[in-house]
LOMI-485485 format. One record per residue: residue in one letter; x negated, y, z negated of N, C-alpha, C, O in turn. Coordinates in steps of 0.001 Angstrom, whole numbers, padded with zeros to 6 digits, always signed. Atoms other than C-alpha are relative to their C-alpha. Example, Ala and Ser with C-alpha at 12.3 -4.5 7.8 and 13.67 -1.06 7.14 Angstrom:
BEGIN
A-000890-001190+000000-012300-004500-007800-000900+001200+000000-001936+001181-000665
S+000820-001190+000060-013670-001060-007140+000770+001090-000730+000261+002198-000899
This chain:
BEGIN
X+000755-001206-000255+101504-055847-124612-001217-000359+000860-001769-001435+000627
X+000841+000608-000667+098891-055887-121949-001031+000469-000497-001110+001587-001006
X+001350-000354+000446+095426-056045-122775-000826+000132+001492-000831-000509+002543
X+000685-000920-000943+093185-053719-120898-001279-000573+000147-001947-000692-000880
X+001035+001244-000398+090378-055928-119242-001134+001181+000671-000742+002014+001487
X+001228-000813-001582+086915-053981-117345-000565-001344+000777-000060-002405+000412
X+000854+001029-001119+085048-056377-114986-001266+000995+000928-001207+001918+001741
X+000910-000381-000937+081888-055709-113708-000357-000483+000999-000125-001688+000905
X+000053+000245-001121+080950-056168-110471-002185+000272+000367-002743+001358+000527
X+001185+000172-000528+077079-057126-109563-000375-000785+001035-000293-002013+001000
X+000714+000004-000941+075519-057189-106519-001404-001113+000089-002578-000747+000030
X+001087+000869+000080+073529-060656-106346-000678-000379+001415-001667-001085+001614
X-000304+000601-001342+074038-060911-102598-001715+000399+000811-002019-000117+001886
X+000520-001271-000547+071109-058527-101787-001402-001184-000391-002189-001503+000501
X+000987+000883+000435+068615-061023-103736+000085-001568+000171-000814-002385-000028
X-000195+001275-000505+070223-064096-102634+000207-000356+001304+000455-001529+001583
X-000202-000504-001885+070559-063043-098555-001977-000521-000189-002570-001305+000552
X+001287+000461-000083+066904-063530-099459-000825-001048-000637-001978-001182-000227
X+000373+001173+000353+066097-066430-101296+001118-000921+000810+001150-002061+000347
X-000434+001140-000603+068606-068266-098748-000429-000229+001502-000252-001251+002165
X+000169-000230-001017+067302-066882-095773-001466-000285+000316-001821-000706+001417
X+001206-000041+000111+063592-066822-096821-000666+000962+000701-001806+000759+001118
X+000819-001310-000558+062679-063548-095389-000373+000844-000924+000106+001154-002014
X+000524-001021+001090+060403-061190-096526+000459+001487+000365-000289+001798+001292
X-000588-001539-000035+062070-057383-096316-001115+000720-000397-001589+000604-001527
X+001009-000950-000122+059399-054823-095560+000839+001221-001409+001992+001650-001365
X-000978-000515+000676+059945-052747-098981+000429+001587+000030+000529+002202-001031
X-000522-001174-000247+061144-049350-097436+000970-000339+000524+001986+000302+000257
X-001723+000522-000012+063924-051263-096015+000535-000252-000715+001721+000081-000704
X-000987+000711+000980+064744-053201-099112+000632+001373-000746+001818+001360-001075
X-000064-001123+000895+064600-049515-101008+001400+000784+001180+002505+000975+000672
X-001392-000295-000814+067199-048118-097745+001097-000600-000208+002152-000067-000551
X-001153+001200+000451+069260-051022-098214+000843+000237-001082+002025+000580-001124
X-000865-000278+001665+069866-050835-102129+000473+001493+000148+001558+001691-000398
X+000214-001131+000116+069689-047358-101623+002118+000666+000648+002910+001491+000193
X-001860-000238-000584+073695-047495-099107+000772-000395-001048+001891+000016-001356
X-001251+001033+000880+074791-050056-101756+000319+001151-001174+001428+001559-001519
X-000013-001452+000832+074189-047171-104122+000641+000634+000282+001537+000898-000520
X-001152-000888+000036+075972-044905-102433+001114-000521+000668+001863+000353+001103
X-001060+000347-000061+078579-047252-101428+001006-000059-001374+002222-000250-001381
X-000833+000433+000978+079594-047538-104836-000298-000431-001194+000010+000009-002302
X+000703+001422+000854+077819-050504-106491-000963+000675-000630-001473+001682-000139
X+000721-001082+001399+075795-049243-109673-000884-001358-000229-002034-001331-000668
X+000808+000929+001120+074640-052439-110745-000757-001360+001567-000388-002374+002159
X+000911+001576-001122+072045-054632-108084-001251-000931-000473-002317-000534-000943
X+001493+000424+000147+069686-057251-108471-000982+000139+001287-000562-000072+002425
X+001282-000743-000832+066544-056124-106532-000613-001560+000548-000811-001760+001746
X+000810+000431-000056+064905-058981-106797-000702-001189-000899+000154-001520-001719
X+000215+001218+000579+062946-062072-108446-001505+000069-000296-002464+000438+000381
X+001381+000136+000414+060235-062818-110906-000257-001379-000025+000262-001959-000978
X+000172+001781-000595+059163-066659-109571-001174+000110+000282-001726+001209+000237
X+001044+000374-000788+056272-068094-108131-000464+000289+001292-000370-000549+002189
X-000193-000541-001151+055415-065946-105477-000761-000666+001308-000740-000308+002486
X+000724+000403-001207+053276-068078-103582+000623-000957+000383+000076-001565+001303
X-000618+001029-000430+056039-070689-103319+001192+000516+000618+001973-000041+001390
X-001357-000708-000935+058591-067748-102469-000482+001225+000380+000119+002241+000033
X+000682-001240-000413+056164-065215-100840+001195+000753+000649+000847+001930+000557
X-000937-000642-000338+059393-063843-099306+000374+001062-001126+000910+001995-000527
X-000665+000000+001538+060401-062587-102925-001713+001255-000529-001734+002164-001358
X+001408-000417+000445+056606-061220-103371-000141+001881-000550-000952+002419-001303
X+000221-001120+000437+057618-057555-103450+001002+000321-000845+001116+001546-000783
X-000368-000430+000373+060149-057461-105783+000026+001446-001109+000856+002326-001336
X+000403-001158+001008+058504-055152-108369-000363+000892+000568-000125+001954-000009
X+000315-001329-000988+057104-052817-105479+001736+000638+000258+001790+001867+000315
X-001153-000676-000912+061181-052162-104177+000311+000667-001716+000328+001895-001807
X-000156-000755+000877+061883-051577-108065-000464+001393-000672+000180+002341-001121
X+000730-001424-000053+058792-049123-108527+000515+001149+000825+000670+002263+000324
X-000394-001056-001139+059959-047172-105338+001624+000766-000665+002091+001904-000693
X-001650-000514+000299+063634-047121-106719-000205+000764-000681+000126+001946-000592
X+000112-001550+001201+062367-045637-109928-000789+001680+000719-000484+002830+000404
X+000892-001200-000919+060116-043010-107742+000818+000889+000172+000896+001993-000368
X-001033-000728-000513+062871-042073-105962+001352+000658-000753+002341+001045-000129
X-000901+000229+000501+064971-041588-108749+001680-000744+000194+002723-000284-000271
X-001369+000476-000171+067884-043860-107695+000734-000542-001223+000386-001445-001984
X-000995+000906+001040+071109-044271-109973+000422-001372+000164+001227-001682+001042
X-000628+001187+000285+071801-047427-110666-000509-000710-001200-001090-000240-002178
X+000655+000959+001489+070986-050372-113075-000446-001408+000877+000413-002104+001418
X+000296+000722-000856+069107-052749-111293-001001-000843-000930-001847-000456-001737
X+000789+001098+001204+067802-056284-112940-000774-000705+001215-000572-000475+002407
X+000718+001235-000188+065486-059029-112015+000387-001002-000056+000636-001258-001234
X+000005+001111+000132+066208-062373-111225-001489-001038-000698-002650-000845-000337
X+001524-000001+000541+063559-064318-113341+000837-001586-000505+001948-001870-000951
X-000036+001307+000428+063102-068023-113884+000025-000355-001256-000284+000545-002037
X+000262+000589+000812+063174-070145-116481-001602+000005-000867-001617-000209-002080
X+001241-000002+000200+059506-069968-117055-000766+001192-000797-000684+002300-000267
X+000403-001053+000824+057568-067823-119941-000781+001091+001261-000566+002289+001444
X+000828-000487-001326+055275-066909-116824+000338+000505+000605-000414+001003+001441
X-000929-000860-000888+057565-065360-115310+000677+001064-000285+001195+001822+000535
X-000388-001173+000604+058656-063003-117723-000383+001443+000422-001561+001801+000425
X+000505-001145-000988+058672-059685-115996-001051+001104-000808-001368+002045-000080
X+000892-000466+000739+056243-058082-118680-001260-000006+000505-002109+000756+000967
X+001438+000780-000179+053838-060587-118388+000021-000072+001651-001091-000200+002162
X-000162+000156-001507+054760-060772-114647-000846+001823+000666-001900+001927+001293
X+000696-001270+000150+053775-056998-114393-001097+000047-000011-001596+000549+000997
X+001622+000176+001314+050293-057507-116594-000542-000748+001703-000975-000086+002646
X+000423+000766-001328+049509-060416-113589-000070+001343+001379-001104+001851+001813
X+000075-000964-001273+050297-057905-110645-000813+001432+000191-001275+001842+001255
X+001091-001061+000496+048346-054915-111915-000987-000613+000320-001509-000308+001392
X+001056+000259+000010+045534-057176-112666-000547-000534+001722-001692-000189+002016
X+000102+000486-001082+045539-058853-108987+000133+001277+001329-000106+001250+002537
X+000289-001090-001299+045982-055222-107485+001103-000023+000994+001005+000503+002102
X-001156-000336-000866+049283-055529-106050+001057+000391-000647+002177-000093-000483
X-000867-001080+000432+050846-052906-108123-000967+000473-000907-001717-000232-001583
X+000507-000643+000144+049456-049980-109147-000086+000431-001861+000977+000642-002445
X-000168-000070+001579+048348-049401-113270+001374+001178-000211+002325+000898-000941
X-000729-000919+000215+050379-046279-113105+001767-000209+000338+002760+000460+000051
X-001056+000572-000588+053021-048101-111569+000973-000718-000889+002175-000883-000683
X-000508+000557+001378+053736-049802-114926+001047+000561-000388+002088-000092-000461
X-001556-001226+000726+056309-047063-116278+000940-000782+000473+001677-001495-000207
X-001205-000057-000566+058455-047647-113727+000627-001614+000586+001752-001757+001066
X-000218+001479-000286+058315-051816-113028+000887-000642-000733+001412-001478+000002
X-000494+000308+000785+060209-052823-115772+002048+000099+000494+002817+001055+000599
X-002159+000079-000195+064563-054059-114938+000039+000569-001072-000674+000743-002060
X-000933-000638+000679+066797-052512-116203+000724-001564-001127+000944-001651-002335
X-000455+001518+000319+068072-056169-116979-000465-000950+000579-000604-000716+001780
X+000384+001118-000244+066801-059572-116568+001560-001136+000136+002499-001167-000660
X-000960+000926-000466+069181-062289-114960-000367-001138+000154-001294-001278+000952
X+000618+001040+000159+068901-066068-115828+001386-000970+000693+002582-000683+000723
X-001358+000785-000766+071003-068909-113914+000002-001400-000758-000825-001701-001619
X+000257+001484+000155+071526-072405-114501+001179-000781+001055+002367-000461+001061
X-001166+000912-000600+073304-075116-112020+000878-000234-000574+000760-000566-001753
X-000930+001247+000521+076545-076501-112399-000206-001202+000152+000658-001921-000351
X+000330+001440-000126+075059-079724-111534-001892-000011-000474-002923+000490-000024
X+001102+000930+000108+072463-081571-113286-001732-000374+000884-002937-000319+000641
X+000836+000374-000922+070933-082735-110272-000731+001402+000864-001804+001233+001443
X+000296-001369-000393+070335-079118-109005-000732+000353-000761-001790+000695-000234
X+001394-000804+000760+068232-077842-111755-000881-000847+000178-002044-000450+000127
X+001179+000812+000388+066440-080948-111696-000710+000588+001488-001758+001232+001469
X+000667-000223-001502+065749-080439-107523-000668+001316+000231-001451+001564+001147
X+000332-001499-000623+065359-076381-108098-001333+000267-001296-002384+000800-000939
X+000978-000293+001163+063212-076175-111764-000409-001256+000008-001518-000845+000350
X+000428+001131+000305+062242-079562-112109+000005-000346-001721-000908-000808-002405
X+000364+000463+001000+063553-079878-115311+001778-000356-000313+002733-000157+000438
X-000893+000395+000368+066201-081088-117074+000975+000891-000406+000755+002048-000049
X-001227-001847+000166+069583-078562-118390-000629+000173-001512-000889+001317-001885
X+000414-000508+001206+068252-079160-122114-001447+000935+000344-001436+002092-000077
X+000941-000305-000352+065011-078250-120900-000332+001351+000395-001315+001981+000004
X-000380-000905-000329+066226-075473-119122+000623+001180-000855+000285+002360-000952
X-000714-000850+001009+068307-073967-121409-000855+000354-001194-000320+001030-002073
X+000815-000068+001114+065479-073883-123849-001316+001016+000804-001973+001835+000162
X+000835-001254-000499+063190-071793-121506+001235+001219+000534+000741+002332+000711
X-000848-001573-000251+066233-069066-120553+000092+000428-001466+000478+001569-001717
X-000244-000748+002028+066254-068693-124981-001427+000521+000184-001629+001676-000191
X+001646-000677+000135+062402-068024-124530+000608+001153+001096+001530+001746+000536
X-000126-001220-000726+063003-065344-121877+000979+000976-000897+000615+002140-001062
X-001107-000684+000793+066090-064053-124038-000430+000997-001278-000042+002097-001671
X+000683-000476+001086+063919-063600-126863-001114+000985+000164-001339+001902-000625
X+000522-001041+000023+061561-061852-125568+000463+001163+000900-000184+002153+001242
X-000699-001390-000919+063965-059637-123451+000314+000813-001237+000112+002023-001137
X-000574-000163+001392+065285-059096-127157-001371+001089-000393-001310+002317-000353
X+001010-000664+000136+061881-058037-128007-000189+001378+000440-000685+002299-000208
X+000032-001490-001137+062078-055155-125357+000955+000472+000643+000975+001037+001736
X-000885-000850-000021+065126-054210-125769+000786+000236+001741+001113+001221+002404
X+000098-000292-001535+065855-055105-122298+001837-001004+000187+002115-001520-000896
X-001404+000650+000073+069562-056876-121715-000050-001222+001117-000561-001125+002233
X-000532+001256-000692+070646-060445-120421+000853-000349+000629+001921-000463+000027
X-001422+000450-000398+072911-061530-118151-000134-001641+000453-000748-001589+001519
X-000249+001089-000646+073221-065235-117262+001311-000645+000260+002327-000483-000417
X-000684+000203-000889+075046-067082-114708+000075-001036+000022-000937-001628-000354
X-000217+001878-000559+076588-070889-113672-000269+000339+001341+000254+001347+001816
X+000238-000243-001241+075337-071012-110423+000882-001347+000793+000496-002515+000819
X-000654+001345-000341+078150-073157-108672-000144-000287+001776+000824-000800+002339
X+000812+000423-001202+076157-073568-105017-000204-001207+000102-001371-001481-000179
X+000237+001274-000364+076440-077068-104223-000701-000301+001081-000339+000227+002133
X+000471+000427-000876+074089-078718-102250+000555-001309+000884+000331-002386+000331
X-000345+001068-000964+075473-081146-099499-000395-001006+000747-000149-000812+001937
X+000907+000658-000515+073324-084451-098618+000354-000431+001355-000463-000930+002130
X+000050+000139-001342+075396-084732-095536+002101+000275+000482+003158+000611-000052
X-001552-000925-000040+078587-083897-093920+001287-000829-000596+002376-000349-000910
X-001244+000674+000607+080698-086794-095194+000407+000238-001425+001331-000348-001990
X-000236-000305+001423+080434-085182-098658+001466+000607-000230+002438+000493-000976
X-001405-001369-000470+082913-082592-097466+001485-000392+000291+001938-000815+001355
X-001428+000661-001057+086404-083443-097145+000696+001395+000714+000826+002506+000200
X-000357-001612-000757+087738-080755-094718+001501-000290+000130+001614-001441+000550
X-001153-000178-000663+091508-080336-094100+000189+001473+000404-000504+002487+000335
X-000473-001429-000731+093846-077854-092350+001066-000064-000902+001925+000817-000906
């Protein structure tokens, strides 16, 4: 008897076109942008990333394209990419951006994902080069974010991120 499977389908491309590219998207484009994917279809996008913005100022407006989305009322379900790091928790990430004046108190309502999204390498050597920490290490700050997503009722999704980095081309074996 066959068993009846769903699969969801999320839209990471939109937040990773920009952490690979390192551009910063003026956010009335990023809000146009999500805005086709929307009505192409796609319900579920990540917007965007709660990190260290002065090390990925590209990344800097994510909570402004989310505010706008909610403004605008757009359907969808749209999460946050968000580090390993308590500091980064989009709460407390919020609280910081208010206070620094690059998002508005009133703006609060509507800042908040829908969902928070946590990754980890398939390689070792990758978390160490991208978090600087180890996978136990790691895996022990995505349970702190978890917990307090838990807290606020806010939902988790994490990911194997299988992006290999290549120290040079002989890594590669290529055939035809």
């Amino acid at each position: 008897q066959p068993i009846e499977r769903k699969i969801d389908v999320y839209v990471v491309g939109f937040r990773d076109w920009r952490f690979c590219h390192q551009k910063y998207i003026e956010t009335e484009i990023a809000v146009n942008t999500i805005e086709m994917l929307l009505a192409s279809g796609i319900k579920e996008i990540e917007v965007g990333a709660s990190v260290n913005y002065e090390k990925f100022p590209f990344m800097s407006n994510s909570y402004e394209i989310l505010v706008e989305l909610r403004k605008k009322q757009a359907k969808g379900m749209f999460s946050i990419y968000t580090s390993p790091f308590e500091k980064h928790y989009p709460k407390d990430k919020i609280e910081k951006l208010i206070r620094e004046g690059k998002l508005k108190n009133e703006d609060r309502q509507f800042a908040m994902p829908d969902e928070i999204s946590v990754s980890i390498s398939a390689s070792e050597e990758r978390n160490k080069e991208i978090y600087h920490l180890f996978q136990d290490e790691l895996i022990f700050g995505i349970k702190k974010i978890i917990d307090l997503a838990k807290k606020d009722s806010i939902k988790v999704r994490g990911y194997v991120s299988a992006a290999f980095v290549y120290k040079n081309k002989d890594d590669v074996v290529i055939t035809n």
